[in-house]
N, C-alpha and C positions, 0 to 999 in steps of 0.2 A: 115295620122295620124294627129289628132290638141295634141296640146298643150291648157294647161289651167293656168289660175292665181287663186290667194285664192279672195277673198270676202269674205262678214259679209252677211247671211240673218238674218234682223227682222222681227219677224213676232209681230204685234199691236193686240189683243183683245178689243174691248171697243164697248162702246154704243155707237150708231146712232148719239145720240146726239153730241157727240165729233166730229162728222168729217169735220165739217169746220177749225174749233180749230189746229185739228190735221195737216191735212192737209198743211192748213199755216206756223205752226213750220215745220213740218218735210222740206217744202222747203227753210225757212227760218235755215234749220239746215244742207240744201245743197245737199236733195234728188233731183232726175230729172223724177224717175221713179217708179211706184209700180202700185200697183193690191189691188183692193179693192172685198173682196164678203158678202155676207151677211152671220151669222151663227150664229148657236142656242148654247146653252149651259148653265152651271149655274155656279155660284161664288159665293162668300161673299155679293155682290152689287145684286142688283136686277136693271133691267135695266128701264128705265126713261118714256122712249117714251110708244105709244100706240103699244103693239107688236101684233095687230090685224090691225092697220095702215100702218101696212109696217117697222116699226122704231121696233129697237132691236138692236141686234151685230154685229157687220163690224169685218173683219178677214183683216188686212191692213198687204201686203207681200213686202219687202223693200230688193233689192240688191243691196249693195250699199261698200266702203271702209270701213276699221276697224274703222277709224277716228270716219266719220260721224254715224257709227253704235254704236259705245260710246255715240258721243254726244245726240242719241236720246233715247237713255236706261237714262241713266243719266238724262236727263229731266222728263222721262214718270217716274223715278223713285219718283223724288223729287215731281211730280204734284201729283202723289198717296195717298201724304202724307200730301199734302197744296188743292191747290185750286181744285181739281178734285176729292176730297175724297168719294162723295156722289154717283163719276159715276164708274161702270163698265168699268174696265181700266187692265190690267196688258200686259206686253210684254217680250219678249223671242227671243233670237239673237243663232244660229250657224254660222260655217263657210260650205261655199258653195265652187267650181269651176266653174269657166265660160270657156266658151272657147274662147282664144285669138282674135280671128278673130272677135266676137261681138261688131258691134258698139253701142249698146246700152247702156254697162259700159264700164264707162273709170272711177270709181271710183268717187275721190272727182269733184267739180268744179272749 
C-alpha cells in the first residue's frame, strides 16, 4: 500500500504564442515540471497565430505546491487583465495526490 500527499494541479489554456512567455514565469515562479499538448477549443479571444501553421492552443499541465500554484493563478490572473489581454489565456487549479515515493515532486524549490 503507498501513501500520498495533497498537491495543486494547474492546468494553463492559452495561445501558442504565449509559450515562451509562459514558460519562463512559471519557472521563474518555481515550477520544475509540466506537460505541454496542443488543443482546440473556443473562448472570448480568438487565437493569434496561423492555426493552419501549427500555432493555436497549448493545454500547459503543472503539479506542483499550493504556494507556487497561487503564485501562478495570481499572475495569469493579473496578465488577463494588463499586458496579455488580446491573447487566449485563462487557467484553472484543483487539488491532486501524488504518491509519496515520487521523486519527481517534492513541491516547492
Amino acid at each position: 500500500m503507498f501513501t500520498t500527499k495533497n498537491a495543486r494541479r494547474v492546468t494553463i489554456v492559452m495561445d501558442a504564442a504565449l509559450q515562451s512567455l509562459m514558460l519562463d514565469k512559471i519557472s521563474e515562479l518555481g515550477v520544475r515540471y509540466y506537460s505541454i499538448i496542443k488543443c482546440h477549443g473556443q473562448g472570448h479571444h480568438a487565437v493569434t497565430g496561423d492555426l493552419y501553421g501549427g500555432d493555436g492552443l497549448l493545454r500547459v499541465e503543472i503539479i506542483t505546491s499550493n504556494d507556487v500554484g497561487a503564485k501562478i493563478l495570481d499572475w495569469i490572473h493579473a496578465a488577463q487583465f494588463a499586458q496579455l489581454s488580446q491573447y487566449a489565456l485563462f487557467a484553472f487549479a484543483d487539488y491532486v495526490e501524488v504518491d509519496e515515493r515520487d521523486q519527481s515532486f517534492r513541491g516547492d524549490r
